[in-house]
C-alpha positions as CSV (number, residue, x, y, z in Angstrom):
1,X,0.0,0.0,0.0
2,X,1.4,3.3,-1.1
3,X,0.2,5.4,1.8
4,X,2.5,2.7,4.0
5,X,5.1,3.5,2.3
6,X,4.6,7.5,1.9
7,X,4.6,6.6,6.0
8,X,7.5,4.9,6.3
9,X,9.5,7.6,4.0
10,X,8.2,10.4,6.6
11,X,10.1,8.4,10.0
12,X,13.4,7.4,7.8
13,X,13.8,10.4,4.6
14,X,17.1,8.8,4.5
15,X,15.2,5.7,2.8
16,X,13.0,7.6,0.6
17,X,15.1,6.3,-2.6
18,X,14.5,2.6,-1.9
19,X,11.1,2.7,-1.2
20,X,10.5,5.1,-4.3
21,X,12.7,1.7,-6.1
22,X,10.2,-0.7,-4.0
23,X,7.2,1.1,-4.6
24,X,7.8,1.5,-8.4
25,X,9.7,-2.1,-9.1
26,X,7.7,-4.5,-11.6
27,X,7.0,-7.8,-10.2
28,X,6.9,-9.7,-13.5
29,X,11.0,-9.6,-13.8
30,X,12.3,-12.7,-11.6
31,X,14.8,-12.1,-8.6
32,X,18.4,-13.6,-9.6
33,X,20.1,-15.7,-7.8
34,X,23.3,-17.1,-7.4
35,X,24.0,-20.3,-5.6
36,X,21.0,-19.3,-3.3
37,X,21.9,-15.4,-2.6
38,X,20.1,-12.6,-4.7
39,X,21.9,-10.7,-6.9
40,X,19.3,-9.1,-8.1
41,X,15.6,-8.2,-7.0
42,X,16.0,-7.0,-3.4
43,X,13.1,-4.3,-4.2
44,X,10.8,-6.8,-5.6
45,X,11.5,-9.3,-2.9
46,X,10.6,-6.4,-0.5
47,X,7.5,-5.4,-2.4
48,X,6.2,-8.8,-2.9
49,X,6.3,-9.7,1.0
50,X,5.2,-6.5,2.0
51,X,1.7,-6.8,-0.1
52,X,1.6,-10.0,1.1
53,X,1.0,-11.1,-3.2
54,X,2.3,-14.0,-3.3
55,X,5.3,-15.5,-5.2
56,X,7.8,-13.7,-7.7
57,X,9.4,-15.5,-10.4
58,X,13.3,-16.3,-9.7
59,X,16.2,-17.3,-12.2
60,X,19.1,-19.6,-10.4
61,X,22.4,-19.2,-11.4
62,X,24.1,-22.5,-9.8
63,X,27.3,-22.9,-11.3
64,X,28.4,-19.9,-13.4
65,X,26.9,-16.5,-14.0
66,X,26.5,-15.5,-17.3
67,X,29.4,-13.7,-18.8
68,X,27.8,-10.3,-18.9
69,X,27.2,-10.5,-15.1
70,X,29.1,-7.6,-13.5
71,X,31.0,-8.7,-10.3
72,X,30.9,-6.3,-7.7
């Protein structure tokens, strides 16, 4: 719920960018994972559980990430 979040931006301004990401992330794009740890999909993850919608598609990486995957 929006107004939640417009809430929760109003205690912590310091986390007004990720809930902006979380509020506004598309839940049709599957989390990534490597060998069990997302890479990728943290605000979806987070928007998912905190509407209470369900599942969200996920893409496992078990042995190799694809060359085009940026290591931090």
């Amino acid at each position: 719920n929006h107004r939640d979040w417009k809430a929760v931006c109003e205690i912590h301004p310091t986390w007004t960018e990720h809930v902006e990401k979380i509020m506004h992330s598309d839940t049709q794009f599957p989390i990534l994972l490597h060998r069990g740890v997302i890479i990728d999909g943290m605000h979806r993850l987070t928007k998912v559980i905190s509407e209470g919608t369900g599942s969200l598609p996920a893409k496992e990486f078990v042995e190799h990430l694809p060359e085009n995957a940026v290591a931090l």
